[in-house]
C-alpha positions in Angstrom: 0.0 0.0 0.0 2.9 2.6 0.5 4.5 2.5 -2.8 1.9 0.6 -5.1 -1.1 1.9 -7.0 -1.8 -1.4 -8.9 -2.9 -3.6 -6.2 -5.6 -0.7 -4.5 -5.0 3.1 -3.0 -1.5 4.2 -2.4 -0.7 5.8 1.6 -1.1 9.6 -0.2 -4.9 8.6 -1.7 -5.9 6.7 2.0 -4.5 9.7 4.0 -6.6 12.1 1.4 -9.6 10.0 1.5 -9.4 9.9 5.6 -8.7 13.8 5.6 -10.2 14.8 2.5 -12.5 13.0 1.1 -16.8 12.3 1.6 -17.7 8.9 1.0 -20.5 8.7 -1.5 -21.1 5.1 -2.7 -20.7 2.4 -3.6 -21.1 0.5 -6.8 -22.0 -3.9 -7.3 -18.5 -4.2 -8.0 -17.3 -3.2 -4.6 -16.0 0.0 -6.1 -16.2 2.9 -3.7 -17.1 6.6 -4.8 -15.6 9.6 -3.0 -15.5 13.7 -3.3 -13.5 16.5 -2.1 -15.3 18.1 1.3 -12.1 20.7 0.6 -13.9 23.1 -2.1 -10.9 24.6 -4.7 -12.1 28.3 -5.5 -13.3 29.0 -9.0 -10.1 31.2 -9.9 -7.1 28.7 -8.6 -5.1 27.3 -11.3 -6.2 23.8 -10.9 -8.3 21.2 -13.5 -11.0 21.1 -10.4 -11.3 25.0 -10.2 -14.8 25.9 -9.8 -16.2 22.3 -9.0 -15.6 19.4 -6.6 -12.8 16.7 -6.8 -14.1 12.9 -7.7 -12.3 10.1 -7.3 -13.2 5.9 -7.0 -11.3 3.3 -4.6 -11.4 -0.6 -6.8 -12.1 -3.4 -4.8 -9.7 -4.9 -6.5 -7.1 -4.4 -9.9 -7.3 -1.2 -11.2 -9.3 -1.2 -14.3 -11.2 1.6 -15.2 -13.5 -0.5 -17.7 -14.7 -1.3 -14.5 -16.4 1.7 -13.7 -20.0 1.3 -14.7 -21.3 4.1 -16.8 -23.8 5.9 -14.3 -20.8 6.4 -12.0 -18.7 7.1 -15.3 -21.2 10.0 -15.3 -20.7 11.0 -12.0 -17.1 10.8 -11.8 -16.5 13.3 -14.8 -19.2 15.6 -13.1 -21.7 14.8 -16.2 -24.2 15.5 -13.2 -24.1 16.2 -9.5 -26.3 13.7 -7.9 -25.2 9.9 -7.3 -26.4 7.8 -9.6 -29.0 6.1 -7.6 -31.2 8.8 -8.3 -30.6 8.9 -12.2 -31.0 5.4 -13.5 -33.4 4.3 -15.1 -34.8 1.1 -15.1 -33.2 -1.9 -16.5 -34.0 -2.9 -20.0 -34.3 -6.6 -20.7 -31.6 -6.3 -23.4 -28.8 -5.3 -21.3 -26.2 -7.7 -20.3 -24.2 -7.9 -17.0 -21.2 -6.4 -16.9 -17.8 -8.5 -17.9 -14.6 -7.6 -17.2 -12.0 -6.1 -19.8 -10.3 -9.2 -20.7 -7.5 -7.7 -22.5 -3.7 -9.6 -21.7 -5.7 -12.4 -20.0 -6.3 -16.1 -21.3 -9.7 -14.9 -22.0 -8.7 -12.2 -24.3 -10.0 -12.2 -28.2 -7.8 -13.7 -30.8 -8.8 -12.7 -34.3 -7.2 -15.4 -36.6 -4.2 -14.1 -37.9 -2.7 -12.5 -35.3 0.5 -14.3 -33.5 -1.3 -15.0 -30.8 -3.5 -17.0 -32.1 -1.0 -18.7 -34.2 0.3 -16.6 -36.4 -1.3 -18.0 -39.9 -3.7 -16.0 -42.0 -5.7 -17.3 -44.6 -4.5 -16.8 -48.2 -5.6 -13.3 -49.7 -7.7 -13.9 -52.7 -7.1 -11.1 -55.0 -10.1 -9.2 -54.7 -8.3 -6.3 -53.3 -6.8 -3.3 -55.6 -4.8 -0.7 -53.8 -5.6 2.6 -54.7 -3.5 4.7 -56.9 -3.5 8.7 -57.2 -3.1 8.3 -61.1 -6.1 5.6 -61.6 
C-alpha cells in the first residue's frame, strides 16, 4: 500500500480520502465513490477549479472499464447527484457487466494475429490498392 497503486489506493490517496475525502457510494462491483469536502475556489489554477474533486477506490485491480457508466457520469461531473437517483430502469436487453479481458487467457484472438498462431488465410485477389493516377 505505501508505494503501489496497482494492487488498490497508495498511503497519499488513503490519508486524502481519511482527511479529505466524503464517501458517497458504492457501486456492485465493490468499487467505492468519493469527493472533495475541501472546495478549490473557481479562480485557482487547478483542473477542479470551480467544481468538486471525484475520485473511485477498486475493490480490487485497477481497471477503469470497470467503472459502470452511471458512476462514469458522475465521476467526470456529467451530473451532481449519485447515480442512484438517475438510472433508469433496466432494459431486458442489457447484459451484465464482464470484465476487460485484455492480456488475460480470456482475451480475443482474431485469426491471424501471432497469438493466435500466427497463420492467415490466403488473400484472394479481390483487393486493388488505390493509386493517385487511376
Amino acid at each position: 500500500m505505501l508505494f503501489t497503486w496497482w494492487n488498490g489506493s497508495t498511503f497519499g490517496t488513503w490519508l486524502n480520502n481519511k482527511r479529505h475525502g466524503e464517501h458517497v457510494g458504492t457501486d456492485f462491483q465493490g468499487n467505492k465513490y468519493y469527493r472533495s469536502t475541501k472546495k478549490i475556489p473557481a479562480g485557482a489554477n487547478s483542473p477542479f477549479a470551480g467544481r468538486e474533486r471525484r475520485w473511485v477506490i477498486y475493490n480490487g485491480s485497477n481497471d477503469s472499464s470497470r467503472v459502470p457508466a452511471e458512476w462514469h457520469g458522475w465521476l467526470h461531473n456529467s451530473y451532481d447527484g449519485v447515480p442512484e437517483s438517475h438510472l433508469p430502469p433496466p432494459r431486458i436487453w442489457e447484459v451484465e457487466y464482464t470484465p476487460n479481458a485484455t492480456g488475460t487467457a480470456k482475451a480475443h484472438h482474431p485469426a491471424g494475429s501471432l497469438a493466435a498462431g500466427g497463420h492467415r488465410p490466403a488473400s484472394t485477389g479481390d483487393y486493388e490498392a488505390w493509386s493517385p493516377d487511376a
